[in-house]
LOTORFI-119390 format. One record per residue (C-alpha): x, y, z; residue number from 1; residue in three letters. Coordinates in nm, 4 decimals, padded with zeros to 6 digits. Each point is the difference from the previous one (the first is absolute). Layout:
REM LOTORFI-119390
X:Y:Z:NUM:ALA
...
END
This chain:
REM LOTORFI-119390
11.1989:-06.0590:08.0624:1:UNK
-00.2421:00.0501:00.3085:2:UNK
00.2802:00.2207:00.1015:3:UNK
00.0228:00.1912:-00.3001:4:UNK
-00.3670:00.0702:-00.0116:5:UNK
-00.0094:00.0896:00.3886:6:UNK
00.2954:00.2533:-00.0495:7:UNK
-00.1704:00.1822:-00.3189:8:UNK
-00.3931:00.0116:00.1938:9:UNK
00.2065:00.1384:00.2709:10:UNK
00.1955:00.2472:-00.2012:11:UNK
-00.3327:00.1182:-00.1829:12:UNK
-00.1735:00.0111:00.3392:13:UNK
00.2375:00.2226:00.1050:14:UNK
00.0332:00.1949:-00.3243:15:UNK
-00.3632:00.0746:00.0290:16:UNK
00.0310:00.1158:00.3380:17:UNK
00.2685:00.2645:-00.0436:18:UNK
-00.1731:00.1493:-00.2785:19:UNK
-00.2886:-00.0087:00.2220:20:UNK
00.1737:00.1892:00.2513:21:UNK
00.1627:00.2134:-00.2136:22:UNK
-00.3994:00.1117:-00.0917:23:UNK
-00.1378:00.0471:00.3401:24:UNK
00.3417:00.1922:00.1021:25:UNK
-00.0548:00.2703:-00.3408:26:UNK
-00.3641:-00.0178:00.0997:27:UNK
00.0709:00.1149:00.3661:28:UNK
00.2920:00.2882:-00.1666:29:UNK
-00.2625:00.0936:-00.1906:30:UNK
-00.1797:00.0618:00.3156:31:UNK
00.2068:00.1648:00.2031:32:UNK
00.0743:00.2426:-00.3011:33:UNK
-00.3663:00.1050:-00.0228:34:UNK
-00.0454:00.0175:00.3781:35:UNK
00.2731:00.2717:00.0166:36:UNK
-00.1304:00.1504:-00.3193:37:UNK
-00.3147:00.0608:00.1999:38:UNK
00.2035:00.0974:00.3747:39:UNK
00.1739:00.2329:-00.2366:40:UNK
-00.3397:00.1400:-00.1108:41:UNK
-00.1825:00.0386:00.3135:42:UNK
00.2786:00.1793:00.1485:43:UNK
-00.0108:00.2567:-00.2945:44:UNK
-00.3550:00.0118:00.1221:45:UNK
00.0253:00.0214:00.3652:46:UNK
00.2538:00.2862:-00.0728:47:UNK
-00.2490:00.2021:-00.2441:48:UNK
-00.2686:-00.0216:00.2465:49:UNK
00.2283:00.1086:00.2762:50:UNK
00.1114:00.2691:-00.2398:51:UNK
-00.3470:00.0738:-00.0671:52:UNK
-00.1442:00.0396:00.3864:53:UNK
00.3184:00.2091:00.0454:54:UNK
-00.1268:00.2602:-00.1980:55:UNK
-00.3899:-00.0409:00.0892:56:UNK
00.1512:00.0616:00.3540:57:UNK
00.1708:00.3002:-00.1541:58:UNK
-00.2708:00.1440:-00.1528:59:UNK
-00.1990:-00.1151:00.2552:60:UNK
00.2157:00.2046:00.2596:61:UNK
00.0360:00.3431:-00.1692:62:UNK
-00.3802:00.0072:-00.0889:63:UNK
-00.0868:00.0639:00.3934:64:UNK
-00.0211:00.3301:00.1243:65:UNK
00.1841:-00.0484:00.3147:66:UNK
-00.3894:00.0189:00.1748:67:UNK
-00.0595:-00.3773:00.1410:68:UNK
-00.3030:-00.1192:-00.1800:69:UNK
-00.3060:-00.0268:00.2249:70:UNK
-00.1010:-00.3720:00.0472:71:UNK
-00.2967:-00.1359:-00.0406:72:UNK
00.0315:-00.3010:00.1845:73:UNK
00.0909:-00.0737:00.3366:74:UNK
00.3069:-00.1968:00.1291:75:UNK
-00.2317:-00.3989:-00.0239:76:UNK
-00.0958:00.1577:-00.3705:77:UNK
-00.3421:00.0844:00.0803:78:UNK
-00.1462:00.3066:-00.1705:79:UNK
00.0070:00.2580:00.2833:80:UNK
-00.3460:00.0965:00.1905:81:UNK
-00.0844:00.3404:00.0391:82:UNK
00.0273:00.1458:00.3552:83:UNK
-00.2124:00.0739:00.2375:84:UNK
-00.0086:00.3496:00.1059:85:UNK
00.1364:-00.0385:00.3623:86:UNK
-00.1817:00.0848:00.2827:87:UNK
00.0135:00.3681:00.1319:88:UNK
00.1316:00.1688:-00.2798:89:UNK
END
């Protein structure tokens, strides 16, 4: 009988394993689905933005009038002093 009993704790324990890992592997399915749910989203939003700086750069572009734009700052990003008058002139 000690046999009997060992055999049907051991087929229980195992019983309750499986379903156990039958859980945790939906759980981690479940996962993985959402995870490329949101990959799948981010790349539709990636490509919008990219879509949208496209045509910033497009508008951007055909707004100039050909004439480069004086800048204000120098090359370290300083706001430009005014000059001296040289000497001699």
């Amino acid at each position: 009988m000690d046999n009997q009993k060992l055999l049907n704790d051991t087929v229980k324990e195992l019983a309750t394993r499986l379903g156990n890992a039958e859980i945790e592997r939906a759980s981690f399915r479940a996962q993985a689905i959402q995870a490329l749910q949101e990959n799948d989203n981010l790349k539709k939003q990636v490509e919008d933005l990219n879509k949208q700086l496209a045509n910033q750069n497009k508008d951007d572009s055909s707004s100039k009038t050909g004439m480069p734009k004086e800048d204000e700052n120098n090359q370290n990003g300083l706001p430009k002093l005014p000059q001296d008058p040289q000497p001699g002139m």
